[in-house]
PyMOL Python script that loads the backbone (N, CA, C, O; Angstrom):
from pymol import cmd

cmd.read_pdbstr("""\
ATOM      1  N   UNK A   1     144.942 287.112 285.413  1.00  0.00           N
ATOM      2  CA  UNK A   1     145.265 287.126 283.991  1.00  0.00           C
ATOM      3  C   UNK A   1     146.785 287.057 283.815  1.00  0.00           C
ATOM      4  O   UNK A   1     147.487 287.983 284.223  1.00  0.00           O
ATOM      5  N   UNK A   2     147.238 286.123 283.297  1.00  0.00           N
ATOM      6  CA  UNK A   2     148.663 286.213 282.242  1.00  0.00           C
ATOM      7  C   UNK A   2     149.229 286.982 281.925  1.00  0.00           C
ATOM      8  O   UNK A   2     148.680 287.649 281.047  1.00  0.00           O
ATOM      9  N   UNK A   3     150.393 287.367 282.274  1.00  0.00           N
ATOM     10  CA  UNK A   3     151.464 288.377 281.579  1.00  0.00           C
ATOM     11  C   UNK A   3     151.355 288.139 279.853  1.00  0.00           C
ATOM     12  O   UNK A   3     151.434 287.097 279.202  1.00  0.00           O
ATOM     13  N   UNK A   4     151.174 289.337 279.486  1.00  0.00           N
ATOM     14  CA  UNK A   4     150.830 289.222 277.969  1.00  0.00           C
ATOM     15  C   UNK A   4     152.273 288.543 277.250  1.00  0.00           C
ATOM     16  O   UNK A   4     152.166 287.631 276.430  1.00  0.00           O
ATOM     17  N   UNK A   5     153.545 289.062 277.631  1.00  0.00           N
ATOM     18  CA  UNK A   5     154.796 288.190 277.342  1.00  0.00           C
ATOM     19  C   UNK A   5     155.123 287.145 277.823  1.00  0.00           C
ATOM     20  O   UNK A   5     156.330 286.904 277.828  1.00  0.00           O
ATOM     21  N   UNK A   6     154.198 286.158 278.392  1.00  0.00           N
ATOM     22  CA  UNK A   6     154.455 285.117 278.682  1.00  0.00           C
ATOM     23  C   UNK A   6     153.519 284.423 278.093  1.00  0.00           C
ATOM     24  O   UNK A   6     153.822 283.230 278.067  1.00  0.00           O
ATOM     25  N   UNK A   7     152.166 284.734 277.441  1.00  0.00           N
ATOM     26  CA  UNK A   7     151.109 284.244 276.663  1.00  0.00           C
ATOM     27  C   UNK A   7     151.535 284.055 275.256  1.00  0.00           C
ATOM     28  O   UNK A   7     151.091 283.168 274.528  1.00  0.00           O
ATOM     29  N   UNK A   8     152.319 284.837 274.953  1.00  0.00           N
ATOM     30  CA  UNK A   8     152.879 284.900 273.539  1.00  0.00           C
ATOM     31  C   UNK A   8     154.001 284.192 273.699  1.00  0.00           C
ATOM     32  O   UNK A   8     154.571 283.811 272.676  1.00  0.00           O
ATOM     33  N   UNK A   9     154.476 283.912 274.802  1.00  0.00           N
ATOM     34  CA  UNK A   9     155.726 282.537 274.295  1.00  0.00           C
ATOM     35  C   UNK A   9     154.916 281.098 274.266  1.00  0.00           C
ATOM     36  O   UNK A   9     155.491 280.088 273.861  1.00  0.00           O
ATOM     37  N   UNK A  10     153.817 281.071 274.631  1.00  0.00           N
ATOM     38  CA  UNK A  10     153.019 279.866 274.132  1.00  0.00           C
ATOM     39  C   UNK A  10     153.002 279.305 272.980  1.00  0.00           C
ATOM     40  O   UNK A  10     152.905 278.101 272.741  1.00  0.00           O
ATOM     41  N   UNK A  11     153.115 280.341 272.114  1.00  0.00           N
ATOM     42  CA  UNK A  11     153.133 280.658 270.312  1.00  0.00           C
ATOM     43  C   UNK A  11     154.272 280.389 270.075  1.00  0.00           C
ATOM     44  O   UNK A  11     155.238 280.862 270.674  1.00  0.00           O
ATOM     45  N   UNK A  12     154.313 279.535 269.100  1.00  0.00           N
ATOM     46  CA  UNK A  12     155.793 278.660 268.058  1.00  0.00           C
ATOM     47  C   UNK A  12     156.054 279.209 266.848  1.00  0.00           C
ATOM     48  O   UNK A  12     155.044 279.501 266.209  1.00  0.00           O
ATOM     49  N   UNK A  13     157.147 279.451 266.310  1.00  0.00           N
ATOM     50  CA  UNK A  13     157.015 279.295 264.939  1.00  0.00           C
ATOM     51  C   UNK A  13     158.357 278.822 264.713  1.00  0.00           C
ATOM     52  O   UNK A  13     159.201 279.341 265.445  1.00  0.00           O
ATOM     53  N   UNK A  14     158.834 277.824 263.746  1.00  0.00           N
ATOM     54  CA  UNK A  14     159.098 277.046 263.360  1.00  0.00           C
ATOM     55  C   UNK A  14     159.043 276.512 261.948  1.00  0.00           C
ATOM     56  O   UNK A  14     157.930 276.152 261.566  1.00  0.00           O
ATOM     57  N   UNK A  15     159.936 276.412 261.206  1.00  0.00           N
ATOM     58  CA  UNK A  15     160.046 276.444 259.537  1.00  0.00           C
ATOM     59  C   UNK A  15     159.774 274.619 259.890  1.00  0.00           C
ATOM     60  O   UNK A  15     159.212 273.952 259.022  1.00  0.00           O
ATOM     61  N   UNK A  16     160.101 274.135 260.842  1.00  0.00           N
ATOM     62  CA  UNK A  16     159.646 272.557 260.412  1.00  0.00           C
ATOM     63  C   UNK A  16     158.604 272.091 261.171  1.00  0.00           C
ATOM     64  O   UNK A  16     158.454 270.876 261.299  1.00  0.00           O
ATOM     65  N   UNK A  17     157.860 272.874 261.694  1.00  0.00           N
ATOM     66  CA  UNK A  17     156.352 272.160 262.359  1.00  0.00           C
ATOM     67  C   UNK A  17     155.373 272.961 261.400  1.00  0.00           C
ATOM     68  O   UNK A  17     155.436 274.173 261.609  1.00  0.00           O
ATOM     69  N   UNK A  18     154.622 272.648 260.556  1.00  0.00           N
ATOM     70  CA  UNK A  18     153.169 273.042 260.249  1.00  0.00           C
ATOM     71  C   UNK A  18     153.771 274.267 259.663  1.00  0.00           C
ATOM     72  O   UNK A  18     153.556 275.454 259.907  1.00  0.00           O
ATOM     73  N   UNK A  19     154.866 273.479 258.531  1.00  0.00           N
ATOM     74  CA  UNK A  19     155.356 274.726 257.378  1.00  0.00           C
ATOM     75  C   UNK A  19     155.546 276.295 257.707  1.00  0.00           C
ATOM     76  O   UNK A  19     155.665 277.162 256.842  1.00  0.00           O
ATOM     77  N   UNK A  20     155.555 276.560 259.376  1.00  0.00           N
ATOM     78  CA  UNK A  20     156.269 277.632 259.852  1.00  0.00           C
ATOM     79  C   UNK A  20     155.236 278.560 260.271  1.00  0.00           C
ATOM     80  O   UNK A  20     155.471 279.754 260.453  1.00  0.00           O
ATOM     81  N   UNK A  21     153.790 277.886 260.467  1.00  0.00           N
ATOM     82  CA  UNK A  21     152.877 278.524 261.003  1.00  0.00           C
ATOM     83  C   UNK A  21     153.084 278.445 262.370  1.00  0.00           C
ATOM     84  O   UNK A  21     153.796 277.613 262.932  1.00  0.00           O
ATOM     85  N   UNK A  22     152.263 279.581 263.037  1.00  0.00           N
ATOM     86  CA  UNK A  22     152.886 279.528 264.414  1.00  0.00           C
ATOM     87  C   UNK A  22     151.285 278.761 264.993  1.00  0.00           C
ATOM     88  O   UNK A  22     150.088 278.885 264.731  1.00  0.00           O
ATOM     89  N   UNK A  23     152.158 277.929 265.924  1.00  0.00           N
ATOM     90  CA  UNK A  23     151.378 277.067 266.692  1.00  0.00           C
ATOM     91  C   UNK A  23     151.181 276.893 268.080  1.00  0.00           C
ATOM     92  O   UNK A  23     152.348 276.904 268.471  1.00  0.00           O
ATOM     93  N   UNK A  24     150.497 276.745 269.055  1.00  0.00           N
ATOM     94  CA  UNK A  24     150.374 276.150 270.182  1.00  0.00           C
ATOM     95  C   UNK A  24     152.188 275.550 270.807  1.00  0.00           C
ATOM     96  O   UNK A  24     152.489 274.502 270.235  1.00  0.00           O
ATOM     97  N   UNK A  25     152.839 275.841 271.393  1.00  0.00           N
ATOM     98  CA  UNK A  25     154.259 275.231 271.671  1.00  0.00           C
ATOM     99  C   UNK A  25     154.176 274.090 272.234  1.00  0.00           C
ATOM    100  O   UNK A  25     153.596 273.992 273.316  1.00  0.00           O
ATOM    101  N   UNK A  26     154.777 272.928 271.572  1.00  0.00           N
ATOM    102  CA  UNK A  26     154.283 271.589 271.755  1.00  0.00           C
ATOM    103  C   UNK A  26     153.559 270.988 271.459  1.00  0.00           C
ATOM    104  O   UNK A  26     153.471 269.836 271.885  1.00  0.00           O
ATOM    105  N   UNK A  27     152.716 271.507 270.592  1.00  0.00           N
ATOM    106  CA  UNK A  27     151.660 270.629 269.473  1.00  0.00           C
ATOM    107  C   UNK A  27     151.806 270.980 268.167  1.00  0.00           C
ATOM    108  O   UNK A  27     152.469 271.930 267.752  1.00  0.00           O
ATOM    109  N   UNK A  28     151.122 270.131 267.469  1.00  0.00           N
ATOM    110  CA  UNK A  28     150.660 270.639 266.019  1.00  0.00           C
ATOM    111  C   UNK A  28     149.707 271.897 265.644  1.00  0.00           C
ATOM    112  O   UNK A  28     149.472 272.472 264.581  1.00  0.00           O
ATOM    113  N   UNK A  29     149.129 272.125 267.373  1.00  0.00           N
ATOM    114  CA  UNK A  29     147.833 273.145 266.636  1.00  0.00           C
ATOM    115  C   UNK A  29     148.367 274.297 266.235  1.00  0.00           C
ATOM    116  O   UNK A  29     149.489 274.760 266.440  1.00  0.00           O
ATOM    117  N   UNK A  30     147.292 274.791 265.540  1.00  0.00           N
ATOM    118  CA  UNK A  30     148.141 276.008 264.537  1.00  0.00           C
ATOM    119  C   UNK A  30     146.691 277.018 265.399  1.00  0.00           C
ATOM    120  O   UNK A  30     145.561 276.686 265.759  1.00  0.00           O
ATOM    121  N   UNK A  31     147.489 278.372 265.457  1.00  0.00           N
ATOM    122  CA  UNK A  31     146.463 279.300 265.791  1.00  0.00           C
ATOM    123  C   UNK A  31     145.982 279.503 264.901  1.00  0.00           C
ATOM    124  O   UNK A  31     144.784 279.380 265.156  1.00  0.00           O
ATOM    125  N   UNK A  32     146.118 279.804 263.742  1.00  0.00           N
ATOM    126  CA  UNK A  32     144.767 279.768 262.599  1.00  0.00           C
ATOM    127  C   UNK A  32     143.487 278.510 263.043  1.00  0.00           C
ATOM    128  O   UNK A  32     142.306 278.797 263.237  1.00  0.00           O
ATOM    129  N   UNK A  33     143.883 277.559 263.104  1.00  0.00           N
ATOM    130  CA  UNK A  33     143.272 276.200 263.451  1.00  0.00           C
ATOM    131  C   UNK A  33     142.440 276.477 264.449  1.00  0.00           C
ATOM    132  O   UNK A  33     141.262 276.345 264.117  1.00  0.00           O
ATOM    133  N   UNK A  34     142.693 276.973 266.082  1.00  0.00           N
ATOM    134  CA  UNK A  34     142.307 277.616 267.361  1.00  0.00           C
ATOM    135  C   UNK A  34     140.789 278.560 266.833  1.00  0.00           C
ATOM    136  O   UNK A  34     139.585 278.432 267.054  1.00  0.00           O
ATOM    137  N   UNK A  35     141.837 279.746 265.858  1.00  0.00           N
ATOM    138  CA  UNK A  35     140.329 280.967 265.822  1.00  0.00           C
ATOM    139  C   UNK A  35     139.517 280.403 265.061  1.00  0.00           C
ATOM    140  O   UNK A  35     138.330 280.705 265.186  1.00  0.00           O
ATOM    141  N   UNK A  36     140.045 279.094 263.714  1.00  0.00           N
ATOM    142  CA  UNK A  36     138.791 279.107 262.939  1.00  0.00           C
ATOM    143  C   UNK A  36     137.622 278.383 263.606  1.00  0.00           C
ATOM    144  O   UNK A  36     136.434 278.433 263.290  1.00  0.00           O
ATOM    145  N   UNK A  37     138.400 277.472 264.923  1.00  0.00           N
ATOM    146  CA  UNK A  37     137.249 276.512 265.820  1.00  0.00           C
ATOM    147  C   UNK A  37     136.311 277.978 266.308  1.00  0.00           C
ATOM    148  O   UNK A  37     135.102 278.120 266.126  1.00  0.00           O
ATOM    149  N   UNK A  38     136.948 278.658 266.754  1.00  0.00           N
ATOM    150  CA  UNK A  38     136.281 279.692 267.720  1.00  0.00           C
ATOM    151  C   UNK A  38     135.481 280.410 266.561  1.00  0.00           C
ATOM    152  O   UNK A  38     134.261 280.568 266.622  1.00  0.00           O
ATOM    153  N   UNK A  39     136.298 280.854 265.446  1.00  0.00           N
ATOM    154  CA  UNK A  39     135.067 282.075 264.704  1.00  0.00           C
ATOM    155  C   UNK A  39     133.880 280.796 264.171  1.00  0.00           C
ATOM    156  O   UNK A  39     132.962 281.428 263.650  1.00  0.00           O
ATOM    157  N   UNK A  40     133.665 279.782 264.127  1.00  0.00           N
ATOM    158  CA  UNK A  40     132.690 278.705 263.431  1.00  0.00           C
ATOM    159  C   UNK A  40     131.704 278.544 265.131  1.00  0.00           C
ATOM    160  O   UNK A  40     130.486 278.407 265.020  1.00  0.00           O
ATOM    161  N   UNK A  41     131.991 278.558 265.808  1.00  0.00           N
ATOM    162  CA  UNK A  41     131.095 278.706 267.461  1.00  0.00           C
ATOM    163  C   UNK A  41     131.575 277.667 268.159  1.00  0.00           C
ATOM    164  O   UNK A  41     130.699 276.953 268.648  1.00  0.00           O
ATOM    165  N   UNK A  42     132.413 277.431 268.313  1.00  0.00           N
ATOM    166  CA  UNK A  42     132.992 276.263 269.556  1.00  0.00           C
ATOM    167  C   UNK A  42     133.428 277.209 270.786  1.00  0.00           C
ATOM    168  O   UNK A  42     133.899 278.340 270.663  1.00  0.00           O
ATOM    169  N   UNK A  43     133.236 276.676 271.736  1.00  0.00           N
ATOM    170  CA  UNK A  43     133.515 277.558 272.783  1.00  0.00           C
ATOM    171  C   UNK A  43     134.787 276.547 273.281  1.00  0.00           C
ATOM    172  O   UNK A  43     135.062 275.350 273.186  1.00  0.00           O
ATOM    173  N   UNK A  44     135.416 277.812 273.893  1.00  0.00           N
ATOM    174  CA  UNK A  44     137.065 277.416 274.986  1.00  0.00           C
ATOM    175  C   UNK A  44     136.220 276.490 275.486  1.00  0.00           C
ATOM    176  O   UNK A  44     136.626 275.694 274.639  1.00  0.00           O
ATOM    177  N   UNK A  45     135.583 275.986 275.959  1.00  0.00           N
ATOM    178  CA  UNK A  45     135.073 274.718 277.112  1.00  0.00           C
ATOM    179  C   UNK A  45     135.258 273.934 275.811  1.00  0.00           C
ATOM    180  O   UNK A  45     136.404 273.487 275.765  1.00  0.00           O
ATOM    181  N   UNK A  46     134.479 273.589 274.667  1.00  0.00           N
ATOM    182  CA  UNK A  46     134.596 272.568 273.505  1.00  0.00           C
ATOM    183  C   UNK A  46     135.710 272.308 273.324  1.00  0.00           C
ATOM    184  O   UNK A  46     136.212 271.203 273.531  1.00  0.00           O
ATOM    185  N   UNK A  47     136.382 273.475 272.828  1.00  0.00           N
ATOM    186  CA  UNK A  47     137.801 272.981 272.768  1.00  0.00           C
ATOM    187  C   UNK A  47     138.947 272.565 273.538  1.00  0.00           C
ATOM    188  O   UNK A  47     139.938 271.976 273.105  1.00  0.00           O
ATOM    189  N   UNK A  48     138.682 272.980 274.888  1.00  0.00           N
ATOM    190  CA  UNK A  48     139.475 272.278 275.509  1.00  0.00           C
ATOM    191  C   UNK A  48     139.249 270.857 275.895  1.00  0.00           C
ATOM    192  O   UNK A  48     140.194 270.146 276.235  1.00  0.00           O
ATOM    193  N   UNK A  49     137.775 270.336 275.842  1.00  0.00           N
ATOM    194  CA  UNK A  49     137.516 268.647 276.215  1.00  0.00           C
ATOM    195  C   UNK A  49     138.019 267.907 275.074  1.00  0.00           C
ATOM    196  O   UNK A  49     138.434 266.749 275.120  1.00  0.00           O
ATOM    197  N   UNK A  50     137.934 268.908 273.686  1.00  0.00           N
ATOM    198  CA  UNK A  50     138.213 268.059 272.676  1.00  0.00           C
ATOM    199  C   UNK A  50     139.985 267.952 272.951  1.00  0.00           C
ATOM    200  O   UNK A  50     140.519 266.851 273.085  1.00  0.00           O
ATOM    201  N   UNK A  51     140.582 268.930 272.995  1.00  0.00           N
ATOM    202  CA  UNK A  51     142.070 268.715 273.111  1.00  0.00           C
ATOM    203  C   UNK A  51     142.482 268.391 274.332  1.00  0.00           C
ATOM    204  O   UNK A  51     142.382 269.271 275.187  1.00  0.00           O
ATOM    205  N   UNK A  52     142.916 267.366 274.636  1.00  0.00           N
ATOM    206  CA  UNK A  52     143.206 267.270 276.423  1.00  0.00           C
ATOM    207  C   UNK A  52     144.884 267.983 276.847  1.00  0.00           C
ATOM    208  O   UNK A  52     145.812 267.641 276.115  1.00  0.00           O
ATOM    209  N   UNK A  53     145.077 268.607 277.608  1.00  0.00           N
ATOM    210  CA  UNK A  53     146.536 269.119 277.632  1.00  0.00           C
ATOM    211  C   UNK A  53     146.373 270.576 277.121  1.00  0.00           C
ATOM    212  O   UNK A  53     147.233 271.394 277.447  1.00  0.00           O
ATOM    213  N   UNK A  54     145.209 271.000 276.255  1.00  0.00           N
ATOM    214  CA  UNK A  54     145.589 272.217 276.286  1.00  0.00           C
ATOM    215  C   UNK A  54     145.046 273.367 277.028  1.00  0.00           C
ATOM    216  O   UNK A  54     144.271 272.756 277.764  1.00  0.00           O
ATOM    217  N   UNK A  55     144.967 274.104 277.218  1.00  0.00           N
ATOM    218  CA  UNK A  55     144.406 274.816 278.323  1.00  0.00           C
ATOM    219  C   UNK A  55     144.010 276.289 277.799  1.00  0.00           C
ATOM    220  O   UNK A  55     144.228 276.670 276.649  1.00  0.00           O
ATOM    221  N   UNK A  56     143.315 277.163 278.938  1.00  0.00           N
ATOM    222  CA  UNK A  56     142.560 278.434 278.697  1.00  0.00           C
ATOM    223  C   UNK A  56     143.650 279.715 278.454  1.00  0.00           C
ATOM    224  O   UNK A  56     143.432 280.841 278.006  1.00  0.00           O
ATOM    225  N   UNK A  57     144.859 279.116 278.909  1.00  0.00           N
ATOM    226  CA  UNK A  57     146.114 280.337 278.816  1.00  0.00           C
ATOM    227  C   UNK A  57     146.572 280.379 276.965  1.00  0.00           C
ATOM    228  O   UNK A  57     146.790 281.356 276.249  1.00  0.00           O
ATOM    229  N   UNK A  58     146.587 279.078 276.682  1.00  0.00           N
ATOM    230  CA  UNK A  58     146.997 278.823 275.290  1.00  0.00           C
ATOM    231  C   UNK A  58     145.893 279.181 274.373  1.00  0.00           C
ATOM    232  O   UNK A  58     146.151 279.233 273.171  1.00  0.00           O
ATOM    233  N   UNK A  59     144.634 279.446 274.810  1.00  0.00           N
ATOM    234  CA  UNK A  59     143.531 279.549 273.198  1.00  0.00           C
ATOM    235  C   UNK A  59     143.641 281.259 273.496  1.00  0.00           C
ATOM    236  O   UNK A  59     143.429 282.132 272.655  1.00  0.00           O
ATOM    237  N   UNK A  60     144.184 281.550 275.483  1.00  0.00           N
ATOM    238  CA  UNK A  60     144.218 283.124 274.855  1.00  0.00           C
ATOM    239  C   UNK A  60     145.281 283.875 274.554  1.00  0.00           C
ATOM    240  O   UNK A  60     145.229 285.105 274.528  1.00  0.00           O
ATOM    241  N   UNK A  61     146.770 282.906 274.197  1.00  0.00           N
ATOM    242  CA  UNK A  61     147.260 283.266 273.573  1.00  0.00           C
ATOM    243  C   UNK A  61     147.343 283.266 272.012  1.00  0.00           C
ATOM    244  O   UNK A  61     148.260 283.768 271.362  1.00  0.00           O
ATOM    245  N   UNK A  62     146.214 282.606 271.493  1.00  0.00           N
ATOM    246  CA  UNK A  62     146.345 282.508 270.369  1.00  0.00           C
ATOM    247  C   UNK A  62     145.351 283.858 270.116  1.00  0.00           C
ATOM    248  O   UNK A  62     145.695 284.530 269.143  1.00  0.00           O
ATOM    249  N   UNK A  63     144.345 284.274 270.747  1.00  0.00           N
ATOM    250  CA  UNK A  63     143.809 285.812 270.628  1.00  0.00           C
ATOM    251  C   UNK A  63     144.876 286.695 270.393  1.00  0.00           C
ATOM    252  O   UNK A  63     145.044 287.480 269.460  1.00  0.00           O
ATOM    253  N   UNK A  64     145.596 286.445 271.408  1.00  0.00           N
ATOM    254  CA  UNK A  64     146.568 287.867 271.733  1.00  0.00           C
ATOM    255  C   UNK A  64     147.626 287.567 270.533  1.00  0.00           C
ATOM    256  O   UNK A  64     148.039 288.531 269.889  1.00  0.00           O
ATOM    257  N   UNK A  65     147.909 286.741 270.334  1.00  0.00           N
ATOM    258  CA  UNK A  65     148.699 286.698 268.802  1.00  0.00           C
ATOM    259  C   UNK A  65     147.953 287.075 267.381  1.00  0.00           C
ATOM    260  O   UNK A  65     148.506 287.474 266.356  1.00  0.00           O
ATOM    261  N   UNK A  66     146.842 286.888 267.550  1.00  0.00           N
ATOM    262  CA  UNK A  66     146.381 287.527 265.822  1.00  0.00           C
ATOM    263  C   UNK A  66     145.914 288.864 266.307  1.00  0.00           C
ATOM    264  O   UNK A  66     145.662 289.597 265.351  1.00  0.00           O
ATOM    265  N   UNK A  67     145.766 289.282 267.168  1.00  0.00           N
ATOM    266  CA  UNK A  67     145.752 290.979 267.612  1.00  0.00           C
ATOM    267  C   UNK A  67     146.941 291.446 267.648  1.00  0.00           C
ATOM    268  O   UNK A  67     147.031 292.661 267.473  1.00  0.00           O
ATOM    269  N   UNK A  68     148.081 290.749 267.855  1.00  0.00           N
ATOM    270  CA  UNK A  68     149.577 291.879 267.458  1.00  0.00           C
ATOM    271  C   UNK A  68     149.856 291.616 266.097  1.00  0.00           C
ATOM    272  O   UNK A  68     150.697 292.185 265.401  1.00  0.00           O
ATOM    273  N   UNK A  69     149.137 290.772 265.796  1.00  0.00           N
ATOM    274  CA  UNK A  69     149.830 290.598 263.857  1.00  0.00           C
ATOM    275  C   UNK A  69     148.744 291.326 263.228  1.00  0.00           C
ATOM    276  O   UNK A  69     148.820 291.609 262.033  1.00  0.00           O
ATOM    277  N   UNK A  70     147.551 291.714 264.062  1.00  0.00           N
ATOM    278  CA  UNK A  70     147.273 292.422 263.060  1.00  0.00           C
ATOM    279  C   UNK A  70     146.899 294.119 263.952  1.00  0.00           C
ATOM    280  O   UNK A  70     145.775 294.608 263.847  1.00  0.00           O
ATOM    281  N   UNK A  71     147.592 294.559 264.465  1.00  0.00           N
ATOM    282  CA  UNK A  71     147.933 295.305 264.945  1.00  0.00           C
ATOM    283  C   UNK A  71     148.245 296.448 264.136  1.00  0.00           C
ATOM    284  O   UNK A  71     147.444 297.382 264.107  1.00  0.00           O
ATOM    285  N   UNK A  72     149.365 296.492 263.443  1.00  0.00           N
ATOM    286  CA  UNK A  72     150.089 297.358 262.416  1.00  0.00           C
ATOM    287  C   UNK A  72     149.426 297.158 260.982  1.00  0.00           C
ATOM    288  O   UNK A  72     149.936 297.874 260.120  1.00  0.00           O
ATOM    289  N   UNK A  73     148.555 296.459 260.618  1.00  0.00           N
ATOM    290  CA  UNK A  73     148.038 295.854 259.336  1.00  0.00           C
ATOM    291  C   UNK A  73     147.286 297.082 258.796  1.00  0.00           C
ATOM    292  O   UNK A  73     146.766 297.807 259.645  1.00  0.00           O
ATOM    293  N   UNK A  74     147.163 297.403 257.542  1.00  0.00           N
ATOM    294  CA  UNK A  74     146.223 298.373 256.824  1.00  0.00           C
ATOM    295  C   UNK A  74     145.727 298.087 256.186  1.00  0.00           C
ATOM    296  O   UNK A  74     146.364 297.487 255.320  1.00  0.00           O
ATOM    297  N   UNK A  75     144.406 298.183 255.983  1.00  0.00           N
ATOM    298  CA  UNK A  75     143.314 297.598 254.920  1.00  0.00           C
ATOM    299  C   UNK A  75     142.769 298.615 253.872  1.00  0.00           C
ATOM    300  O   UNK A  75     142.221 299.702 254.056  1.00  0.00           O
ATOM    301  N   UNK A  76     143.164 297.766 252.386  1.00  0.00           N
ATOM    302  CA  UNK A  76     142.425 298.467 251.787  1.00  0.00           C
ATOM    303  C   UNK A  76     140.753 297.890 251.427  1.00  0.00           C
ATOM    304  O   UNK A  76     140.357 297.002 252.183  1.00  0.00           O
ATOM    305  N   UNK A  77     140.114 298.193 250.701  1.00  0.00           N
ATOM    306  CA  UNK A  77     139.033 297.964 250.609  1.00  0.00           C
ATOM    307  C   UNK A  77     139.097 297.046 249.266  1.00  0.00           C
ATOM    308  O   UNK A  77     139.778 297.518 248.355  1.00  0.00           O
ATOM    309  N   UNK A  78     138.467 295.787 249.034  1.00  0.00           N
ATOM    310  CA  UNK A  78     138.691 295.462 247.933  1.00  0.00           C
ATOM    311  C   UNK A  78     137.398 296.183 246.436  1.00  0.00           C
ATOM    312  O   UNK A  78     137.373 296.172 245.206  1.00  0.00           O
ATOM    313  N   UNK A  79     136.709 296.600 247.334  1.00  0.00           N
ATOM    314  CA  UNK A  79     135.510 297.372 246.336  1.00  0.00           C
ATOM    315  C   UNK A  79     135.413 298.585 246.980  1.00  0.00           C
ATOM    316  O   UNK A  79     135.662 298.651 248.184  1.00  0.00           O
ATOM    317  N   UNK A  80     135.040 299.690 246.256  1.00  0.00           N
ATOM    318  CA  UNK A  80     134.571 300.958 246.522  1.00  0.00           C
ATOM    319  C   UNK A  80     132.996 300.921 246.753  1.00  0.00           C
ATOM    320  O   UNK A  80     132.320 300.525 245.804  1.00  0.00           O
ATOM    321  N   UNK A  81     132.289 301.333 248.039  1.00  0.00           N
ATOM    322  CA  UNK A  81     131.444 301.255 248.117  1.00  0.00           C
ATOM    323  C   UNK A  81     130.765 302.868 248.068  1.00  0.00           C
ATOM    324  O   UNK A  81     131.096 303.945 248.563  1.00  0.00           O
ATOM    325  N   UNK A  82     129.635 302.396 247.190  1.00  0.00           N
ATOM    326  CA  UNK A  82     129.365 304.099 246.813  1.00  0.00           C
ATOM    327  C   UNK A  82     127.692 304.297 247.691  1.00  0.00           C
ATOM    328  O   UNK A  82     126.915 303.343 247.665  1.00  0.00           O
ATOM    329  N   UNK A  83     127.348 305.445 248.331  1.00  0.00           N
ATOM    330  CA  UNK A  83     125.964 305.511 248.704  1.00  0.00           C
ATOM    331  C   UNK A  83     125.193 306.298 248.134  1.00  0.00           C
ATOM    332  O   UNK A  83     124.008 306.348 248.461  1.00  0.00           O
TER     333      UNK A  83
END
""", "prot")
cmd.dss("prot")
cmd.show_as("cartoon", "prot")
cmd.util.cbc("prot")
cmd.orient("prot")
């Protein structure tokens, strides 16, 4: 397994690629783009035949990047749920 600080320099951000979303380093893909393939059911094997060049270190750095951003995050509830 990958040094977790070296998985996260995979991750770009950039005010002039993809309006400063952070992306894949060296592509257009945007990790939003990555999890929504993955939360809809594509598996790392799908996505990597579909993207050629990118690899199993980069889709798990895009994990390990929306787990430190949302790391510190607090949720409120948008409804009160009563029982």
């Amino acid at each position: 397994m990958m040094d977790e600080n070296l998985l996260l320099e995979r991750i770009a951000v950039n005010p002039k690629v993809m309006v400063g979303k952070p992306v894949i380093r060296g592509t257009r893909l945007t990790v939003e783009y990555i999890l929504g393939l993955l939360a809809h059911g594509a598996t790392a094997e799908e996505i990597l035949q579909e993207y050629v060049g990118l690899t199993r270190d980069d889709i798990q750095a895009c994990l390990l990047f929306a787990t430190r951003t949302l790391q510190d995050t607090d949720f409120m509830p948008l409804t009160i749920e009563t029982t």
